[in-house]
N, C-alpha and C positions, 0 to 999 in steps of 0.2 A: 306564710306570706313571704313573698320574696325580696331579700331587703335591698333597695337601693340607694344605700351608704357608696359613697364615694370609694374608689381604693386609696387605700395610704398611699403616700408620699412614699414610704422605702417599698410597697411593694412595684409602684409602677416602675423606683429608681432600680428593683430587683430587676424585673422585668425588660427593660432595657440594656443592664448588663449581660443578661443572658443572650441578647441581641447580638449584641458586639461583640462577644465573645464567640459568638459563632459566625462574625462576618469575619472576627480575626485569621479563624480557621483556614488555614493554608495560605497567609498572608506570611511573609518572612521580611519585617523591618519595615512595612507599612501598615504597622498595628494605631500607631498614631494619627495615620489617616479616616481612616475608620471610630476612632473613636473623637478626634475633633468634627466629622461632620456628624457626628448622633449631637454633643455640645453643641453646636450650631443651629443644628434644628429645633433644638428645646430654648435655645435664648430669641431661635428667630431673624437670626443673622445668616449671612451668607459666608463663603471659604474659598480661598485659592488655592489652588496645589501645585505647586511648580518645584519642575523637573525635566532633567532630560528626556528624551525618549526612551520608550525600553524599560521604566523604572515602574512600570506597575500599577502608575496612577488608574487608570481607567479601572481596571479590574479591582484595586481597593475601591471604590467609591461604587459599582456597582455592588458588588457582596452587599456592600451597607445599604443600600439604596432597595436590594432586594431583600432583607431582614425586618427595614420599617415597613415594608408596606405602602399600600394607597398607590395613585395615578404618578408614572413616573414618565420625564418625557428625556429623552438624549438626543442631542445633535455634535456632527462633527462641525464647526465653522470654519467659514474660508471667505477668501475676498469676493466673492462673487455668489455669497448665501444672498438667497433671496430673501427678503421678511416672512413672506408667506411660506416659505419653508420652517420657520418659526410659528407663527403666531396663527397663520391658517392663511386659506383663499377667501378674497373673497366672494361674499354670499352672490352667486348669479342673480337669482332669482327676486333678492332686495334689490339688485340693481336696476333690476327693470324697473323697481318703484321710483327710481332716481338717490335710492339711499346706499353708500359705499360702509355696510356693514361684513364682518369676517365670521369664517366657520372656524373655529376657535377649538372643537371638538377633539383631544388627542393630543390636543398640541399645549406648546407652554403654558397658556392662559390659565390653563385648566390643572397645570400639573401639580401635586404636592409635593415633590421630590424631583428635583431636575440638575442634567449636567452637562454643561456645557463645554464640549473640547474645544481647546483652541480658541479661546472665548477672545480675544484682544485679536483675533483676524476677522470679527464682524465689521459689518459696512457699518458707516454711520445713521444710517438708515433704522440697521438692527440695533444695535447699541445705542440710539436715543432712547425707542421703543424698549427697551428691557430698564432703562433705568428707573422709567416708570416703575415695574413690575417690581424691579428688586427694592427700591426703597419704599415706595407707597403699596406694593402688591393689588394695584390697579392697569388694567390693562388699557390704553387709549388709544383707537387707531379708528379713525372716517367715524362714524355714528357709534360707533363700538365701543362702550365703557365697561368693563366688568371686574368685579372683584376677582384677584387671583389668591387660591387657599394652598397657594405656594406655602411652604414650612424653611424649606432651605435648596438655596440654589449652589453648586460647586461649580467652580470654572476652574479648569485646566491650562495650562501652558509648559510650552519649553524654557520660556524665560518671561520675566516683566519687560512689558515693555520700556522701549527710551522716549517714545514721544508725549509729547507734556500733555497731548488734547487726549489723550485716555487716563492721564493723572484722576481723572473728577471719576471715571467710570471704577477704574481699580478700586478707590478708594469703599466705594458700595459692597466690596468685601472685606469685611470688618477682620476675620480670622485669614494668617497665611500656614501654610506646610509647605514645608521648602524639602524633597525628599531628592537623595541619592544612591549611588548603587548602593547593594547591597555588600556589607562590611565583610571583610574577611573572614572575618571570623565564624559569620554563618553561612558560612558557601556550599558546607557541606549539608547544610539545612534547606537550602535553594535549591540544591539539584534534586534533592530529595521530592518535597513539594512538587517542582517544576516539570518532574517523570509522571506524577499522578493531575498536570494540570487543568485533565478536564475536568476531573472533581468540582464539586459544589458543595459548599453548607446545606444543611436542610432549610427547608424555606419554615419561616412562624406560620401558626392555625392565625389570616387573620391577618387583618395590618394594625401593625402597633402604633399608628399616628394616635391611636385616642390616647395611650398611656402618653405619648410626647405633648398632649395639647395638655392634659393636666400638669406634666411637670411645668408647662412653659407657663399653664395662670400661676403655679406654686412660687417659681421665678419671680416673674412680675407684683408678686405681693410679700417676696422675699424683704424678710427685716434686713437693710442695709446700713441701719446707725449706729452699728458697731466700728463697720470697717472703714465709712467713707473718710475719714480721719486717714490710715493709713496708704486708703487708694491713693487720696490726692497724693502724699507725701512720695507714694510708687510712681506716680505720672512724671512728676517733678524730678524726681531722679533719672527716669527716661529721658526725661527733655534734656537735663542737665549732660547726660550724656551722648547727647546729639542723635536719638531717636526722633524721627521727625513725627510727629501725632499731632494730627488738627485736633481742633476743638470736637468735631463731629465724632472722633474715631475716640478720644477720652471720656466724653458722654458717653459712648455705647459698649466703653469695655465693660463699664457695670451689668449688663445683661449678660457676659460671658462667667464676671463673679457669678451673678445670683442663679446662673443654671447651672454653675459647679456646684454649688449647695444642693441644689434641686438634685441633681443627680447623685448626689452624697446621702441625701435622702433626709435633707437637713431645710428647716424654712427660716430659718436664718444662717448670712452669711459671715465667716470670719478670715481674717488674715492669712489661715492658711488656703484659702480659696484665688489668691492672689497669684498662685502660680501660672493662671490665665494669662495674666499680660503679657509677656515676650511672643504671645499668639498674633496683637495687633501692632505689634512693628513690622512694617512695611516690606525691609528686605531681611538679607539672612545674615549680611553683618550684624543688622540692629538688633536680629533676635537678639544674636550671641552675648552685643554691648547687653541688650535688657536682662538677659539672666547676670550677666555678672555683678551689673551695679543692685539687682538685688534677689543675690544670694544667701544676705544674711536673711531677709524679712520673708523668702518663702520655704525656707530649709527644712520647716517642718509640714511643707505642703506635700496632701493626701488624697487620693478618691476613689472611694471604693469601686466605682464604674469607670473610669477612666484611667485605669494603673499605670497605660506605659505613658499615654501625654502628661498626665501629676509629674512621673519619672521623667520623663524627658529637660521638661522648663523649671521643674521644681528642682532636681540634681539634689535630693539632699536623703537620707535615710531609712525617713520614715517613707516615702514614695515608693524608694527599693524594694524595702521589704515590705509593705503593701504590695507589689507587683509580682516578687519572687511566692509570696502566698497562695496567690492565683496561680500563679503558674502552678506550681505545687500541687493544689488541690486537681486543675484541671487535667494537667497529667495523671493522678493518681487517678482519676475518673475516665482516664481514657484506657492506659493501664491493664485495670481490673485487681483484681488476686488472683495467687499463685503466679509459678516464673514466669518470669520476663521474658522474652521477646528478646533476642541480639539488640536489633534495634530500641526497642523502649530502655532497655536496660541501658543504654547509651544518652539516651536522653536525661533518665534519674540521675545517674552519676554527674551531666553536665549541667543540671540542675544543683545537684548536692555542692559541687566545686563552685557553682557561684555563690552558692549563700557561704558559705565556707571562707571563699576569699574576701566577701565583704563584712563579714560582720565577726563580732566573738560574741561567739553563742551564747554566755552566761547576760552578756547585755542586749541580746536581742529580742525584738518584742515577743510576746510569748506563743501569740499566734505562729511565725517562722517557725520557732523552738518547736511546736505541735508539728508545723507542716514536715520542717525537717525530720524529726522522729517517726514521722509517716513514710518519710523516702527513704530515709535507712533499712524501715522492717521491711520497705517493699524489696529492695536490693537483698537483701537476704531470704524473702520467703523461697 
């Protein structure tokens, strides 16, 4: 008999990291992109990504978008998008009944995964009609009501806007990523990639929305009465340091805790899951203020599926080497045995010299201590 038990909790949260790790695949410094829209989808919330031009976003957020799986819908916006280029035409054929229904087929209504470029150059037209979507995930337009089994929407920009009547729209995206060029230091990592760009990940057997709808009920019935004691006391300190956070956007960071748990592969969430919040301050100053006022309280924040965003807003140890382990292993599986490669062989080493300059080995977790004794024998076989 064929048993149908549910999957665990760590295997869907496995299963997802293998996701992302191969949306990361020939991404260089928008590994965090990619891994806060898979969190977003499992909490249920939408994301921003803002950036200059040229930085990659589009192609981060694709990879990912083509790793979950399911109906995905893209549009570029502009001042002069029509709705119907959104949302569908509409139906001729109802019209002759005298009823103004839309073919909906293809298009946003309908999508599970959608991205929208250039999102804050919609008409008002568009942008009333999608607030709908994005906070109710019901669609409304002439006789046309329908439920959309949207998961997560991402919107694009070269900057936030400065006018105040898109203040209420922005806000409908709970998560920001604020990305820029890419850092000096991996330049030689960029040209590399950027010579093989027409490359692709492999695609998954399958779209992985079912493994993201279980993490996201795991989520939703995630034990939160551990942490909400230290949330509020996190929000407060926010505020306190001139993070501006409506009431709406403090109520719904707890959905970004309880799917870093979920994705941790944990159905309760704890303090270290708190490294979430400098995700829903607004701009990119306020991240920075929000990691700093609390630095102490996420320092030991972790995830086994999300290594470089834990790293990124967590800035504390444990994140590091969680992330440097991954890398570790994923290298080593890229690799192979027996010699290296000029190139691979340059990667192990730049691998080794970062764990090397962060840590001393005799205090580091023991998992790094494995990985690294792995990178060593490989530089030497």
């Amino acid at each position: 008999m064929i048993s149908t038990q549910p999957a665990p909790l760590s295997t869907d949260a496995g299963v997802l990291r293998d996701a992302i790790a191969r949306a990361r695949t020939g991404l260089v410094d928008r590994e965090v992109v990619a891994e806060v829209v898979v969190l977003c989808a499992v909490a249920g919330e939408h994301v921003l990504v803002i950036g200059a031009p040229g930085t990659a976003k589009s192609e981060a957020v694709r990879r990912t978008a083509d790793q979950l799986g399911g109906r995905y819908f893209e549009y570029l916006l502009g001042r002069f998008t029509e709705p119907s280029e959104i949302f569908g035409p509409v139906d001729l054929r109802r019209l002759r009944e005298g009823l103004v229904e839309f073919e909906t087929a293809g298009m946003l209504p309908e999508a599970e995964v959608a991205f929208l470029d250039e999102v804050f150059l919609g008409s008002t037209a568009v942008l009333n009609t999608l607030l709908g979507i994005l906070n109710e995930r019901v669609f409304r337009r002439g006789s046309t009501h329908l439920s959309c089994p949207l998961r997560v929407c991402v919107g694009a920009a070269n900057s936030l806007p400065d006018d105040p009547a898109l203040a209420a729209f922005a806000d409908r995206f709970l998560a920001r990523v604020f990305v820029t060029p890419v850092v000096d230091a991996r330049l030689d990592e960029l040209l590399e990639v950027g010579w093989g760009a027409g490359s692709r990940p492999s695609d998954p057997v399958g779209s992985l929305l079912p493994a993201v709808d279980r993490l996201s009920r795991a989520a939703r019935d995630s034990d939160l009465t551990g942490v909400r004691g230290p949330l509020a006391a996190a929000l407060r300190r926010m505020r306190q340091a001139g993070v501006p956070l409506s009431d709406r956007r403090a109520v719904r960071s707890q959905r970004l805790v309880a799917a870093a748990a979920a994705l941790d592969g944990r159905t309760a969430a704890t303090v270290d899951d708190l490294w979430v919040l400098p995700l829903i301050a607004p701009t990119l100053d306020a991240q920075a203020s929000a990691r700093d006022v609390l630095s102490d309280l996420v320092e030991q924040g972790r995830n086994g599926s999300l290594v470089y965003a834990a790293e990124e807003f967590a800035r504390g140890q444990q994140a590091r080497a969680a992330r440097l382990v991954e890398t570790g292993r994923r290298l080593l599986d890229e690799v192979g045995s027996g010699p290296l490669a000029y190139d691979d062989r340059l990667r192990v080493e730049a691998t080794l010299r970062e764990i090397d300059a962060g840590f001393v080995l005799a205090d580091a977790p023991q998992a790094l201590q494995d990985t690294r004794g792995l990178l060593v024998a490989a530089i030497q076989a």
